[in-house]
C-alpha beads as a LAMMPS data file, in Angstrom:
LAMMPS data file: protein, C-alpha beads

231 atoms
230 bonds

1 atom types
1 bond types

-500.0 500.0 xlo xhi
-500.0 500.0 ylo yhi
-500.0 500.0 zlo zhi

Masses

1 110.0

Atoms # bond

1 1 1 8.586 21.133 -4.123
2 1 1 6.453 23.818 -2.756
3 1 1 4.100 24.076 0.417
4 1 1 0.977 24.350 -1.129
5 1 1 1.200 24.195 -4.487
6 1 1 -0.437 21.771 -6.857
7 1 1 2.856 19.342 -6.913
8 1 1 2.468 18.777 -3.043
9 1 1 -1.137 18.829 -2.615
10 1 1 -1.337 15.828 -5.540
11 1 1 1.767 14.023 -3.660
12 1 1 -0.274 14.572 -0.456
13 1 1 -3.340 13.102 -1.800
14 1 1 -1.458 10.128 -3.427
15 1 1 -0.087 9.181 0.134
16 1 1 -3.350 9.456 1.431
17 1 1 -5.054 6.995 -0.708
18 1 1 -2.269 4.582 -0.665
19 1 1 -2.853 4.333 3.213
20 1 1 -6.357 4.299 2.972
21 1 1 -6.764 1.412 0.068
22 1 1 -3.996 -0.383 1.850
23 1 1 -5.458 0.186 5.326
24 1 1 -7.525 -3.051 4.973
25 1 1 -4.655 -5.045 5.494
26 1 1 -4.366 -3.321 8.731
27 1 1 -8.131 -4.529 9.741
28 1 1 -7.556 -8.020 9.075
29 1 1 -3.782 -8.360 10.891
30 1 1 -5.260 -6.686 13.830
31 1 1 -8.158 -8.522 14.037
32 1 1 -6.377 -11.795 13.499
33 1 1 -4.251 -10.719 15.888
34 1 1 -6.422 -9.553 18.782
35 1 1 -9.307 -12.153 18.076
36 1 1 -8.572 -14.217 21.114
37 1 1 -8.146 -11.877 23.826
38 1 1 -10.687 -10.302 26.294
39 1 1 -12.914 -7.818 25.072
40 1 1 -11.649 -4.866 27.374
41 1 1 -7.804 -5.700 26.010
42 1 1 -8.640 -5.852 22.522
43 1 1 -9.044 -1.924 21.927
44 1 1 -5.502 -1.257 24.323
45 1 1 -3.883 -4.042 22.014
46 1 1 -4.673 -2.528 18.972
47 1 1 -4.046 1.146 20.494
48 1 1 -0.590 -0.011 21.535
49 1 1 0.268 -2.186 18.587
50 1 1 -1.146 0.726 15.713
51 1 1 1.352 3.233 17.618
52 1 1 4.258 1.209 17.070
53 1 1 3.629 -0.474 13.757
54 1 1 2.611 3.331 12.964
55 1 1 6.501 4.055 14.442
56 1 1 8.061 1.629 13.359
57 1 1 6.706 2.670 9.336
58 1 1 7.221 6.067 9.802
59 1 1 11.159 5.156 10.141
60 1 1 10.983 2.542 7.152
61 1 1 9.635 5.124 4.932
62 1 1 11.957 8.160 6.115
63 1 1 15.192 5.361 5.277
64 1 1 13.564 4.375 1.989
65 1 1 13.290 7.921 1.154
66 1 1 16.414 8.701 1.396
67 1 1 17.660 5.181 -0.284
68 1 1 15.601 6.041 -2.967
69 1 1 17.977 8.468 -3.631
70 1 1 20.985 6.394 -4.937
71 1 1 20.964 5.649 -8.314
72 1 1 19.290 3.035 -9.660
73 1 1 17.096 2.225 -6.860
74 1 1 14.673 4.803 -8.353
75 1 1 13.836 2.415 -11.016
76 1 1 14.602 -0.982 -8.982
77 1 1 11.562 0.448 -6.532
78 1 1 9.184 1.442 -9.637
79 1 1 9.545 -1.752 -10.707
80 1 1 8.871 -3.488 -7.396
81 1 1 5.815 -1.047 -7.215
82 1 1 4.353 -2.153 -10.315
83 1 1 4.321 -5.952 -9.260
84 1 1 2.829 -4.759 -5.760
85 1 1 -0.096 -2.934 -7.374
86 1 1 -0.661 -5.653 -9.748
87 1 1 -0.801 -8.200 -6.417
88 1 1 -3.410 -5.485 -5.039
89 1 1 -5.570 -6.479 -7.730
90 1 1 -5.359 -10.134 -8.248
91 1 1 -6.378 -9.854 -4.089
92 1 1 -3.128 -12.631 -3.404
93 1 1 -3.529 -13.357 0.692
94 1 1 -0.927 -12.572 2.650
95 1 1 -2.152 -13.200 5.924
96 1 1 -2.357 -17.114 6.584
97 1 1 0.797 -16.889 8.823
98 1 1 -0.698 -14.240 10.859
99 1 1 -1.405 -16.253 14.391
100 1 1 -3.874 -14.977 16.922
101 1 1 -2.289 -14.796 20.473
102 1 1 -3.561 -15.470 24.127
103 1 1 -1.236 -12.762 25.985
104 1 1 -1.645 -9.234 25.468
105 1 1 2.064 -8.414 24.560
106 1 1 2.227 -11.200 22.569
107 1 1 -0.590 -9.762 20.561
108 1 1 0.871 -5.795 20.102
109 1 1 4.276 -7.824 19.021
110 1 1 2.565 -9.865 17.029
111 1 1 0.641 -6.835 15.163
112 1 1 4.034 -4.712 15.149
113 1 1 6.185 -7.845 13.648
114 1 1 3.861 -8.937 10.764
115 1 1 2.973 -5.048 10.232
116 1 1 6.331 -4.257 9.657
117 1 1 6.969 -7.581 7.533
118 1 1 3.528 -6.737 5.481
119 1 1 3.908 -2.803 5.139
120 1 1 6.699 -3.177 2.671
121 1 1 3.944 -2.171 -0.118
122 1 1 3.165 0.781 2.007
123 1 1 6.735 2.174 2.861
124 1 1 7.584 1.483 -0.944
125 1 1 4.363 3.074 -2.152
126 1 1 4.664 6.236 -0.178
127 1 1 8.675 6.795 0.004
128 1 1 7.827 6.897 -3.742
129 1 1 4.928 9.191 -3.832
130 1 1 6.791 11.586 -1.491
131 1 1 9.834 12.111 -4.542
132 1 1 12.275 12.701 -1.473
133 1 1 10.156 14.613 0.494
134 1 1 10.204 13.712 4.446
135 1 1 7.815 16.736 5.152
136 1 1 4.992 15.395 2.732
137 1 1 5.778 12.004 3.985
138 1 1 5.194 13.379 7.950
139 1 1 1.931 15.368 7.084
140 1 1 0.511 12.268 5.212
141 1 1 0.650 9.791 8.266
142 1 1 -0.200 12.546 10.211
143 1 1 -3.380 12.457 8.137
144 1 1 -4.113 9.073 7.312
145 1 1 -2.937 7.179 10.434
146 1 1 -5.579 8.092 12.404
147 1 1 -8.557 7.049 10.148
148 1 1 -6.448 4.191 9.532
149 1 1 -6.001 2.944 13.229
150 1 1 -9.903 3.973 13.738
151 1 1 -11.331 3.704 11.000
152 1 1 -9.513 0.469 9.297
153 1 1 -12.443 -2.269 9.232
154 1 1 -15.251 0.366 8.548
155 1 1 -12.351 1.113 5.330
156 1 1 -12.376 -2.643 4.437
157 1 1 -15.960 -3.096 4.612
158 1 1 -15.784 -0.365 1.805
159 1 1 -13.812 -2.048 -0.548
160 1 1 -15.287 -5.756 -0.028
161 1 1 -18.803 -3.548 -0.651
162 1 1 -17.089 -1.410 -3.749
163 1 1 -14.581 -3.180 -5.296
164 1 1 -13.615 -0.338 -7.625
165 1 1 -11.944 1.121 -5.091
166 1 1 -9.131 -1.511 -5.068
167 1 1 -8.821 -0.855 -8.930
168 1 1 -8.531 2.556 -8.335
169 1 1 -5.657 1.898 -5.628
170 1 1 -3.890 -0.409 -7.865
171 1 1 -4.247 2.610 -10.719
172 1 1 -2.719 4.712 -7.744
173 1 1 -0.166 2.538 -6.954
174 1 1 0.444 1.889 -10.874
175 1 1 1.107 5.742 -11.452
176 1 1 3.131 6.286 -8.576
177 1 1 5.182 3.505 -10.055
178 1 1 5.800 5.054 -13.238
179 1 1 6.759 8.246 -11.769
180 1 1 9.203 6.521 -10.044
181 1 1 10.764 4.949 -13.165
182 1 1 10.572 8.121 -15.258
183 1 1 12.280 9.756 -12.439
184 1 1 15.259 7.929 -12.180
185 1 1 18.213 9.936 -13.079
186 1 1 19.909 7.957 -15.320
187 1 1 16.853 7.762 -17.620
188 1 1 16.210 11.133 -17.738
189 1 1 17.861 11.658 -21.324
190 1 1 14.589 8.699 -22.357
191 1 1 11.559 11.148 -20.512
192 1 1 12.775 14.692 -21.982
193 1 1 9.412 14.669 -24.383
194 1 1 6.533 15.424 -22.053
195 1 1 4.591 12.766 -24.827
196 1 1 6.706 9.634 -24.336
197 1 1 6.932 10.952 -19.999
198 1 1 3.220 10.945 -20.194
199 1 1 2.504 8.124 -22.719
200 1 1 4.593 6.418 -20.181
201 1 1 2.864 7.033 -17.641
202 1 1 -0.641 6.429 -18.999
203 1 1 0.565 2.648 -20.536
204 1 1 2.005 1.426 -16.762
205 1 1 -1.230 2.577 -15.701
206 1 1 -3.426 0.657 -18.583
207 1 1 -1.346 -2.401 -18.246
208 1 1 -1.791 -3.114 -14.610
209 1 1 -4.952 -2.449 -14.622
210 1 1 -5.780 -4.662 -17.315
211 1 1 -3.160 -7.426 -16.613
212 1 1 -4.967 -7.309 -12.712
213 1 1 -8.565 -7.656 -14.025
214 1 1 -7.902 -9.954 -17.157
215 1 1 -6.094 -12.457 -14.224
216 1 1 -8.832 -12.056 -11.697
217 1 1 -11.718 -13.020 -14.206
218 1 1 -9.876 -15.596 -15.702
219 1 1 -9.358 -17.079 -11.482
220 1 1 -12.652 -16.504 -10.980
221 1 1 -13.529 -19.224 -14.269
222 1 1 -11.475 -21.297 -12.758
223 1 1 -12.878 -21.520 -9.674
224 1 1 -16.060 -21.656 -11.065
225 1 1 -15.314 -24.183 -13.213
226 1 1 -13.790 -26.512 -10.778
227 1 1 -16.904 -25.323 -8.493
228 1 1 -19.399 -26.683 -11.193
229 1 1 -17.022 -30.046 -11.398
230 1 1 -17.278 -30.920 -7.762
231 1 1 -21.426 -30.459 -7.631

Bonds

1 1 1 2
2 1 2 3
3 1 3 4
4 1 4 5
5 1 5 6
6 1 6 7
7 1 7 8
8 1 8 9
9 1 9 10
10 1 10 11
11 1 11 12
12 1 12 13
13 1 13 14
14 1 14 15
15 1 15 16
16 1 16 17
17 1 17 18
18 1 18 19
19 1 19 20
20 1 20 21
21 1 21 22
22 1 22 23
23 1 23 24
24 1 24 25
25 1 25 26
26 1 26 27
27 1 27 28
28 1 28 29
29 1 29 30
30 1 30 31
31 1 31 32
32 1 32 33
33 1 33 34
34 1 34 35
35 1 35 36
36 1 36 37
37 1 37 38
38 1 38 39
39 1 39 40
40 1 40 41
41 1 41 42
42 1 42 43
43 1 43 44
44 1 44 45
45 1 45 46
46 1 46 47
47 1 47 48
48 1 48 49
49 1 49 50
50 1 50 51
51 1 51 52
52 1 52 53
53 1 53 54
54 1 54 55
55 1 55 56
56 1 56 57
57 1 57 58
58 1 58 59
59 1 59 60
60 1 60 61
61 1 61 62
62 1 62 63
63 1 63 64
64 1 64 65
65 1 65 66
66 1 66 67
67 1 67 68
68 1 68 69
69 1 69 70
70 1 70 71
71 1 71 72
72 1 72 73
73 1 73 74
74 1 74 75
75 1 75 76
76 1 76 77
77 1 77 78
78 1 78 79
79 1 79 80
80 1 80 81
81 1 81 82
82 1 82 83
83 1 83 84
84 1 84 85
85 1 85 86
86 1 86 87
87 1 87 88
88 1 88 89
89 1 89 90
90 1 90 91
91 1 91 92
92 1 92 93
93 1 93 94
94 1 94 95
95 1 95 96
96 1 96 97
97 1 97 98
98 1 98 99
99 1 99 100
100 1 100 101
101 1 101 102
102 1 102 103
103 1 103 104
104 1 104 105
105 1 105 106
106 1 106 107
107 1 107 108
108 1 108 109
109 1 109 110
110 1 110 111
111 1 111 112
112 1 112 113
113 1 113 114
114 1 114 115
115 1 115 116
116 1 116 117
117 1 117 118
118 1 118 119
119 1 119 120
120 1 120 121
121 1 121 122
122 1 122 123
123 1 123 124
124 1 124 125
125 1 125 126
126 1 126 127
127 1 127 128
128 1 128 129
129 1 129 130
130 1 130 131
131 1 131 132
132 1 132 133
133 1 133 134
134 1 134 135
135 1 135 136
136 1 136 137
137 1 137 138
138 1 138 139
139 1 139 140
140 1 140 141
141 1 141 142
142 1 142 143
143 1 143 144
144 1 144 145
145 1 145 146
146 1 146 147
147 1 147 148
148 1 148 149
149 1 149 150
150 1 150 151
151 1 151 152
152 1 152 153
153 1 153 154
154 1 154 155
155 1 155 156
156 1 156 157
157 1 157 158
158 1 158 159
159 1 159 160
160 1 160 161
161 1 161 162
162 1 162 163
163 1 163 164
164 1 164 165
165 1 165 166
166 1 166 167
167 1 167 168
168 1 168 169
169 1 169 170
170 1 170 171
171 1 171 172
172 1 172 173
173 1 173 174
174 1 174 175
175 1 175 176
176 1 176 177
177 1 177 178
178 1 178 179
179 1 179 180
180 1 180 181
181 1 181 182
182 1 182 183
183 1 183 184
184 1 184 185
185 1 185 186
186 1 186 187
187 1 187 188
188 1 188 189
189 1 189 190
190 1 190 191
191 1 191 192
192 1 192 193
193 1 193 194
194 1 194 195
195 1 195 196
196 1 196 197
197 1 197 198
198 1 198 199
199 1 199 200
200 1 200 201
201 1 201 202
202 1 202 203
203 1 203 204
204 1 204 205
205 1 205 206
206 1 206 207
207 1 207 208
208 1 208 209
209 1 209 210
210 1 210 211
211 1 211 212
212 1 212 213
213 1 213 214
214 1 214 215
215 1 215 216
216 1 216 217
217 1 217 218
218 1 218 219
219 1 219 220
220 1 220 221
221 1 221 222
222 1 222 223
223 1 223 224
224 1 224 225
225 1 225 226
226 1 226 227
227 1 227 228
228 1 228 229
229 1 229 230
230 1 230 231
């Protein structure tokens, strides 16, 4: 893949977004786990515990990079992908075992523990957008961990405020999914028509997307439903 060229810059963008749409799950671990200290420690906790969740990622997604590279494991992390964007959008929590703490180390290895627990999605998400590149994978965090660690809960106020910006994440996250998939070496021989690689593509896309929204409006009946039932 070139420097520059309009592979890299659309590889580069697609790691952006994935950090930024899943940089709300950032805001809310932090701030769960910071919540109970002092004021003047909360912004050195969160300093200290970004840096080495941020670390700690970085490595993660280097490895899977590079493990993404054995056969087979191509399409076994498409496939993951597609269920983790399809989570994105039925908004499942994943934070109820996240504890606050009282002590100030206990809070940065608190954030860097669950980060590195929770950021599976992420390494997954942008190990695959890279398609084996460590350079593009470098210059994204170098990009998007800073707004992240700054500019997390300003990030999450956008999507509770415009929830079409989780649909387009999970549309991200759908794509970068089926790239994976068609990529995979040993169905190569399925993806030679640029049609069916495309078609492909476009149906992963449609089908999360759909599957995520269909599920969420039929939840939200429910809970209406049962709402209506208890009043």
């Amino acid at each position: 893949m070139e420097l520059l060229s309009m592979e890299f810059l659309t590889a580069l963008l697609t790691i952006v977004v994935i950090d930024l749409v899943l940089a709300g799950d950032n805001a809310i671990l932090i701030g769960l786990a910071a919540r109970n200290l002092p004021k003047h420690q909360q912004k050195k906790v969160i300093l200290i515990g970004s840096l080495g969740a941020v670390l700690i990622r970085s490595i993660a997604t280097i490895a899977v990079v590079w493990l993404l590279k054995i056969p087979g494991l191509l399409l076994a992390g498409g496939v993951m992908l597609v269920w983790i964007s399809y989570k994105l959008l039925i908004d499942e929590d994943e934070h109820s075992d996240v504890k606050a703490s009282n002590s100030f180390w206990a809070a940065v290895r608190t954030i860097i523990v669950a980060d590195a627990l929770m950021g599976i999605d992420n390494v997954l998400a942008v190990a695959g957008a890279s398609h084996g590149s460590t350079l593009l994978v470098i210059i994204g965090l170098l990009i998007s961990v800073p707004v992240v660690m700054w500019g997390s809960t300003i990030i999450l106020k956008w999507i509770e405020r415009y929830p079409v910006i989780i649909v387009m994440g999970a549309a991200v996250l759908a794509w970068t999914a089926s790239k994976m998939i068609v990529g995979e070496p040993f169905l190569k021989d399925f993806f030679t028509n640029e049609f069916v690689k495309y078609g492909f593509e476009l149906l992963v896309v449609a089908a999360v997307v759909s599957a995520g929204l269909l599920k969420k409006r039929k939840m939200k009946e429910t809970y209406d439903f049962e709402k209506e039932k208890i009043s």
